[in-house]
matplotlib code that plots the C-alpha trace (Angstrom):
import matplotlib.pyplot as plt

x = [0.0, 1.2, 0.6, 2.3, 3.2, 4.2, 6.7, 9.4, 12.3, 12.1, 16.0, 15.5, 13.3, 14.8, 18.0, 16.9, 13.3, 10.4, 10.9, 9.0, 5.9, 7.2, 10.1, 8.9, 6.8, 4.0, 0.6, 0.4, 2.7, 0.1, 0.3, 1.2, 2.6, 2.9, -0.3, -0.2, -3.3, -3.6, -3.0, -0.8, -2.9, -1.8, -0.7, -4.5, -5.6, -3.1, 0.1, 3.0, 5.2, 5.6, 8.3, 6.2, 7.4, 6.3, 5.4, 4.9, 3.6, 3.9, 0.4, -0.1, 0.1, -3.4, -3.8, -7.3, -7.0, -5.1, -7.4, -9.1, -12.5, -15.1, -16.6, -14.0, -11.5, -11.1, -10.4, -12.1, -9.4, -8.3, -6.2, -4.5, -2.4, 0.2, 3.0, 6.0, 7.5, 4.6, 6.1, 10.2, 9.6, 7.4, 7.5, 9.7, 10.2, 11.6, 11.0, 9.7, 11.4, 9.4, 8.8, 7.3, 5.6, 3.7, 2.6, 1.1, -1.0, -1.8, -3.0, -5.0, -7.0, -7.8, -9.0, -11.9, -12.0, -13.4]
y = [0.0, 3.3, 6.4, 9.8, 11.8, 15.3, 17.0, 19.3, 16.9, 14.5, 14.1, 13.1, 10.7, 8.8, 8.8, 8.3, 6.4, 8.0, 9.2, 9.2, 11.4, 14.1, 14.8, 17.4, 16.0, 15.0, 16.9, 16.9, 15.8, 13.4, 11.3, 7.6, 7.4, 9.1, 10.4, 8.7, 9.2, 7.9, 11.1, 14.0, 16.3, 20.3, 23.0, 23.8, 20.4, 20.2, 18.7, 20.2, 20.8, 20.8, 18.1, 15.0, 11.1, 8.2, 5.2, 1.9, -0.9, -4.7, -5.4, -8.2, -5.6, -4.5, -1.2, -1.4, -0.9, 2.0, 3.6, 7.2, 7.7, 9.9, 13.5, 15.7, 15.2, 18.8, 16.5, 13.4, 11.1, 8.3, 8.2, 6.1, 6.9, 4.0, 3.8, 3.9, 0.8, 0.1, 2.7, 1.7, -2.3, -2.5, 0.6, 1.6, 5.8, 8.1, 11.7, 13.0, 15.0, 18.4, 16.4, 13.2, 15.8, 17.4, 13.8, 13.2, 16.3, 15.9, 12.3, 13.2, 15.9, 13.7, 10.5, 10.1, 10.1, 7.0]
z = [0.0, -1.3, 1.5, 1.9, 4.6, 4.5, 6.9, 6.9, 8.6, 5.6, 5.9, 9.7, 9.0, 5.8, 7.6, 10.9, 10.9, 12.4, 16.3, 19.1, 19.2, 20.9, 17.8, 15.2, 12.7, 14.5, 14.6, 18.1, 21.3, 22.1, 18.8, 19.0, 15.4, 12.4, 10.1, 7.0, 3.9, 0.8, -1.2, 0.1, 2.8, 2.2, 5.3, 5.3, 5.9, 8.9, 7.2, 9.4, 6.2, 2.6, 1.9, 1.0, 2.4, 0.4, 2.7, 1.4, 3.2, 2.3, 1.3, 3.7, 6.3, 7.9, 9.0, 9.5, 13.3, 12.7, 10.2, 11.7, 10.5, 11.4, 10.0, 12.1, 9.0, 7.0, 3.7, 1.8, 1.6, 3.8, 6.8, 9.2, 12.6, 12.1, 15.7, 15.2, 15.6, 13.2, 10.6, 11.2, 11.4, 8.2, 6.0, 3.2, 3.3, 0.7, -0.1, -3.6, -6.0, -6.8, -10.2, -8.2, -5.5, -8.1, -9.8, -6.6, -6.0, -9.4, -9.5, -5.7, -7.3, -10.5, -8.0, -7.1, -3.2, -1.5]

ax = plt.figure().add_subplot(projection="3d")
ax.plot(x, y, z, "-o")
ax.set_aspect("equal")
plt.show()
């Protein structure tokens, strides 16, 4: 499964995994993991940067427990709050080009949301 996350300590977190929830990059001090959706979420939508994280997830994986629902959401796609450990042990990270970025933004505005 193919999800983004946007930040603006991409470097820290290719290099270094994703830290515990009290490191930048996390919406609030609070979280237990990292927000992930399945198209990139913009500044206005709460994303706390502009630099945008591919995440990929063996497909045998199941998120479902981890998957936020609910009508509080400011945007129509889907999201998940995936731990940590989750995130390091199972995901493969790495940031977008500008080129890539803009793909992405691209393809989430022509897709239909679900």
């Amino acid at each position: 499964m193919k999800l983004f996350y946007m930040t603006d300590v991409a470097d820290l977190i290719v290099s270094e995994g994703f830290g515990p929830s009290d490191r930048a990059g996390f919406a609030t001090p609070t979280a237990r993991g990292g927000y992930v959706s399945d198209r990139p979420v913009g500044m206005a939508e709460g994303a706390l940067g502009d630099q945008m994280l591919e995440v990929l997830f063996p497909d045998t994986l199941d998120l479902t427990d981890y998957e936020l629902t609910g009508d509080g959401r400011l945007w129509g796609g889907r999201e998940w709050c995936v731990p940590t450990p989750v995130l390091n042990s199972h995901a493969s990270v790495r940031q977008l080009d500008g080129d890539e970025a803009d793909e992405a933004w691209l393809r989430s505005w022509l897709t239909p949301l679900t």
